[in-house]
N, C-alpha and C positions, 0 to 999 in steps of 0.2 A: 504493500500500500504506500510507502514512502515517509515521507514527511510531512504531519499534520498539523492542524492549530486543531485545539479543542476550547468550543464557544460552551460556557456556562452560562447561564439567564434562570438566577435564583430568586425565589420568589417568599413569601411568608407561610405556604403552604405545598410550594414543588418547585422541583429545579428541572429544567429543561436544556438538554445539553443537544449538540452539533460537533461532529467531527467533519472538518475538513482535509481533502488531502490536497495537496501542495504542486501543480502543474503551472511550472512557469511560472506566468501571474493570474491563471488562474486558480480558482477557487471548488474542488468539485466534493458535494453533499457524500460522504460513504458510509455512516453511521448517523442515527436520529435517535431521540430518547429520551425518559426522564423519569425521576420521581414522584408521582403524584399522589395527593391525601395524606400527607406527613404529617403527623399528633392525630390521626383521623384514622381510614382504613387507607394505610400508603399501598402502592404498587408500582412494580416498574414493566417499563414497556419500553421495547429498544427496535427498530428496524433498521432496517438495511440502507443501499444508496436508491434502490428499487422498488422500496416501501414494502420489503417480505419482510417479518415480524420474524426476529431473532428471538426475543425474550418476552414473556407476559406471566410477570409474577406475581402472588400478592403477598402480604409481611404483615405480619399481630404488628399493632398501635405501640405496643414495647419496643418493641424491633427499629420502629424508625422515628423515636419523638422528635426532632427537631432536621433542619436542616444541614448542623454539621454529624449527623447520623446517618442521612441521605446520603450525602458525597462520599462518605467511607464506602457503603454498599456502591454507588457507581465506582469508585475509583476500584472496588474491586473487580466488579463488573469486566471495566476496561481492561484493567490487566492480565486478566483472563480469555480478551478477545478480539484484539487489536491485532494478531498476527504481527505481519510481518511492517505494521504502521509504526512511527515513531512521534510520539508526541514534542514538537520544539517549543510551544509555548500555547499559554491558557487565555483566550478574551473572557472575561466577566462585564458583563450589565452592571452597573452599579448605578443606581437610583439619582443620587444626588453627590457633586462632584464640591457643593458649595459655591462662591467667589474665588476660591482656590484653586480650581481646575475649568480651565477652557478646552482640554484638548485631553485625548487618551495616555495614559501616563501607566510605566514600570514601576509596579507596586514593591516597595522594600517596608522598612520597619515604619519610617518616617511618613510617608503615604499611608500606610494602615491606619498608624497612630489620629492622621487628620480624617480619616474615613470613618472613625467610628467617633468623633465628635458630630457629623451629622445624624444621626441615630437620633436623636430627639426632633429633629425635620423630616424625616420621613420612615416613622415607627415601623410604621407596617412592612417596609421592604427594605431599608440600608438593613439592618441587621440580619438578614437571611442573605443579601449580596453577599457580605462579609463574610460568614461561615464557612462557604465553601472557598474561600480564599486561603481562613487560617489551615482548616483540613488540609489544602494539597500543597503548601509551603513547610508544614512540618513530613509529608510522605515526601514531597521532593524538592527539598529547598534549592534545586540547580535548576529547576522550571523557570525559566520565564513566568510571569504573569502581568498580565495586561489589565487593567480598568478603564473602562469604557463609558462614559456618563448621560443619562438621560439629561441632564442639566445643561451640556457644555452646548450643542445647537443652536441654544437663546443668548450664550453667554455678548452676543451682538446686540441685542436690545436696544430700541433707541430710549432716551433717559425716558422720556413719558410713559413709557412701557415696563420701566423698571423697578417707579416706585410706585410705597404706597402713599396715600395724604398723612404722613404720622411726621414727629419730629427726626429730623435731620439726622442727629446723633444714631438715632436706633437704625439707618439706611448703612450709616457707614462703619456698625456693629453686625452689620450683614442680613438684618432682616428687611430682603426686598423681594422681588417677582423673580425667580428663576426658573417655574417653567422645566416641567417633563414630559416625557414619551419621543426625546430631541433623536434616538437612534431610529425612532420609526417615522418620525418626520423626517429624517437625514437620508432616509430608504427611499420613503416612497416620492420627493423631491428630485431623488436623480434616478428616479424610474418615471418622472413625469416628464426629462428633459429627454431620456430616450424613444419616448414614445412622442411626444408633443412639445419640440422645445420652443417653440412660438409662447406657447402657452406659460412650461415653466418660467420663462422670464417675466409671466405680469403680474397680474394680481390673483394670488390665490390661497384659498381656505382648504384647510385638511383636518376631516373630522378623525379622530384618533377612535375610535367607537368598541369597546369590550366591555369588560369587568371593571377596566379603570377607564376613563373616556377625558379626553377634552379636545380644542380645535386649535390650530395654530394659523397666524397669517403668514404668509411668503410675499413678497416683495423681490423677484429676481433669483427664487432660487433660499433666500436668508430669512431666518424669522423676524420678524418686525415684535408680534405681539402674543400671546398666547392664554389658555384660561383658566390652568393652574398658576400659582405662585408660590408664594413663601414654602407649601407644603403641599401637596398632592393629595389637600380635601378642597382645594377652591375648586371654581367653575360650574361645572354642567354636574349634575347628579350622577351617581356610577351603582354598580352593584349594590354594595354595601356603604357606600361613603356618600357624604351627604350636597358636595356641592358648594357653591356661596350659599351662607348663609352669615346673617344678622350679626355681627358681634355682641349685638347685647343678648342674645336667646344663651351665648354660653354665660354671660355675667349674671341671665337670671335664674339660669340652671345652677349657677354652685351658688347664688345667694341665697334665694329663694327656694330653691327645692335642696338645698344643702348635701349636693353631690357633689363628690370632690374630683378634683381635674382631670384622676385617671379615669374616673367611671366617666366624666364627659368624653373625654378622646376614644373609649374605649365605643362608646352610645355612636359619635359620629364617622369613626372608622368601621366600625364592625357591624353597626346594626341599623342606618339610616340608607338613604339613597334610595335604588327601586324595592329592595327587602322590606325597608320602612315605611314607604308608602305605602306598599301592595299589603305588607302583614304576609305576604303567601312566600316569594322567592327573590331572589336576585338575579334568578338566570330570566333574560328577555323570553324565551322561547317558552318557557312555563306560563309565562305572562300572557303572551301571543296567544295562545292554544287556551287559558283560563274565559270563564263565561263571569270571573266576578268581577261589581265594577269593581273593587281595591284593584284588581290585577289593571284594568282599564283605566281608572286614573294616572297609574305610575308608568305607562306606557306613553299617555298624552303627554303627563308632565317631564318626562325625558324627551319625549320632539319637541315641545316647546321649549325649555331651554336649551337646544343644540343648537334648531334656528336662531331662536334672540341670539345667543351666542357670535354664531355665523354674520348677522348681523353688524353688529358690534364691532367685528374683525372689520368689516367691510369700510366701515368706519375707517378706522385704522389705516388702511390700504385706500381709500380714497374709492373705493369701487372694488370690482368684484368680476372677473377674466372665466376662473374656473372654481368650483366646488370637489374636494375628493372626498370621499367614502373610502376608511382602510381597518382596519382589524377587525374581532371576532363577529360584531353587531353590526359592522359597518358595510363590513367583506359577505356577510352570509344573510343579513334582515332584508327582504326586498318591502317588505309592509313600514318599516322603520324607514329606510330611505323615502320610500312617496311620502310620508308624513311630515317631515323634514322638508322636503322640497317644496311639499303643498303650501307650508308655513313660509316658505319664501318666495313664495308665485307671486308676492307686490313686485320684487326686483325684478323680476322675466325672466325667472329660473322655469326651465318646462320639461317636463320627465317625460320620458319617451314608456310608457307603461311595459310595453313589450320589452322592450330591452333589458328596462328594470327587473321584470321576472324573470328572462333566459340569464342575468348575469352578467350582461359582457360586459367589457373596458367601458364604452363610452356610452352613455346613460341620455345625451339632452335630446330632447326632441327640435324639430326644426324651426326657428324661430326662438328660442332660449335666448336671453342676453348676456348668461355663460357657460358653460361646456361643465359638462356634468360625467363624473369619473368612479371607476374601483380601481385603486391599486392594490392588492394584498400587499403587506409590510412585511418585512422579514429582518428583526429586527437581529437573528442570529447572525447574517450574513453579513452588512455594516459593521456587526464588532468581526468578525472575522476578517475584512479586509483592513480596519482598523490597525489590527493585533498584527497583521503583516507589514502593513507598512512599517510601523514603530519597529516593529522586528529589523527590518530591512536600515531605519536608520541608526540603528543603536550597531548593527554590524552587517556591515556591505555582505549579501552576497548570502546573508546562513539562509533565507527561506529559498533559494534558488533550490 
């Protein structure tokens, strides 16, 4: 198999891993897989470059409590199955890069050290990024590894975009707009230039659409503005997570109902968003398929905030060229995208119905005042070239 990068993308409940193998400069898929239901019912599941299923296991709730439990069982996995591949170094997803990192960086002591000071900015995921980082630096401290940041894509911000209206001081303590999902913006970006680069160059909104969701503007290709900030609960409503919301609903949630700040974080990361709406799921597709209205409200109320959203952006960007549709909700809901678009039929957004339900790349119908898209994101592949290139500049020639 040769010389691979192995892409990690750890998460608070699975890690999902990518082998690459190393052809020239390209990049080709030989290995897929990952741990999922970790503290839950975990299993792993591994396929091939083919998509033929090597592995499909399952593991007692003991077996794998946490994420650096998980990466021991893959890294055994691997070692056990990699033949004749050789591992030269490791991309990781890490959530939040802070004002500290613009660009993907060689993780040593000092790097770690600053990576797990963001841990209280983005609970639910810097800490699982990190896990499987310590794991494969203590099994192979001659690894390379690479950090990769969802943050670093916005780190271009124009200043209006970066603060909030608070005192001065606290902007340059670091609490401002940083903005994630920058590796699946960063993807589907220069997959919008290969397919459309008229298009990538003007003005355009990209809905990030899953479990976590929000929308970024492009301005030539660069983020202008986006609708996470500080921490990856602002914006648009998500699974579990709740969206903008009021500052003062948490001041009167610990005054008044005398909950303390973890049970709030815990309420608006874990148990808000479409769960909290609906009372029934968090997954859309439960939602879609429910005859209750809870499920039906929280369905509205996530198209209505992606559109405002989309809106907002458009602001931003002065106008509005293209719209993309990209991850799990984005890539797979055809009922969610017409809903979304219907809410922006003021601009002369026009969906082409048919199109929308076969799936394909370009979605607007004739007459649209902009060009309506799916790209699937792949958000494993960008840290894999990533992780080469840095490879490539740290020593001429090892990923050849």
């Amino acid at each position: 198999m040769g010389d691979s990068i192995l892409v990690v993308n750890a998460g608070s409940s699975s890690i999902k891993f990518k082998l690459y193998r190393i052809e020239g400069a390209d990049l080709l898929p030989s290995l897929s897989g990952g741990m999922s239901g970790i503290g839950g019912t975990p299993s792993l599941r591994v396929t091939d470059g083919r998509g033929a299923v090597l592995e499909d296991r399952r593991f007692d709730a003991a077996e794998v409590p946490d994420a650096s439990a998980a990466q021991h069982h893959l890294s055994d996995w691997l070692g056990h199955h990699l033949g004749d591949a050789t591992i030269v170094a490791v991309g990781h997803r890490v959530v939040h890069g802070g004002a500290a990192f613009a660009e993907p960086v060689l993780i040593d002591d000092a790097v770690l050290r600053r990576l797990e000071t963001f841990i209280p900015l983005a609970p639910l995921h810097q800490l699982g990024n990190l896990d499987p980082i310590r794991v494969l630096r203590e099994r192979r401290p001659d690894l390379p590894q690479v950090a990769c940041f969802d943050t670093a894509f916005h780190r271009g911000h124009p200043e209006l975009s970066d603060r909030f209206a608070l005192p001065r001081f606290l902007h340059d303590e670091g609490v401002r707009r940083y903005g994630f999902h920058g590796l699946s913006y960063e993807y589907v970006a220069g997959r919008l230039r290969e397919i459309a680069p008229e298009t990538a160059d003007g003005r355009v909104v990209i809905a990030h659409l899953g479990s976590g969701a929000s929308l970024c503007a492009l301005a030539g290709g660069r983020s202008q503005d986006t609708t996470m900030s500080f921490t990856a609960l602002d914006g648009v409503p998500m699974g579990t997570r709740c969206g903008a919301l009021d500052p003062g609903v948490v001041l009167h949630l610990i005054e008044h109902r005398g909950m303390t700040p973890a049970e709030v974080g815990h309420m608006l990361y874990y148990e808000s968003g479409l769960l909290g709406l609906s009372g029934l799921s968090n997954d859309v597709r439960t939602l879609l398929a429910s005859d209750r209205p809870e499920a039906a409200l929280a369905v509205a109320f996530f198209c209505r905030r992606v559109a405002q959203a989309a809106a907002a952006l458009a602001v931003t960007l002065g106008g509005l060229d293209a719209f993309v549709f990209t991850a799990g909700i984005g890539e797979n809901a055809p009922e969610i995208r017409q809903r979304v678009i219907a809410d922006l039929s003021w601009a002369g957004l026009i969906l082409d119905n048919d199109a929308n339900r076969s799936g394909v790349a370009r979605l607007d119908a004739s007459g649209s005042r902009a060009q309506i898209w799916i790209i699937p994101t792949d958000e494993e592949r960008m840290i894999a070239g990533h992780t080469m290139r840095l490879l490539d500049r740290i020593a001429p020639g090892a990923s050849a």
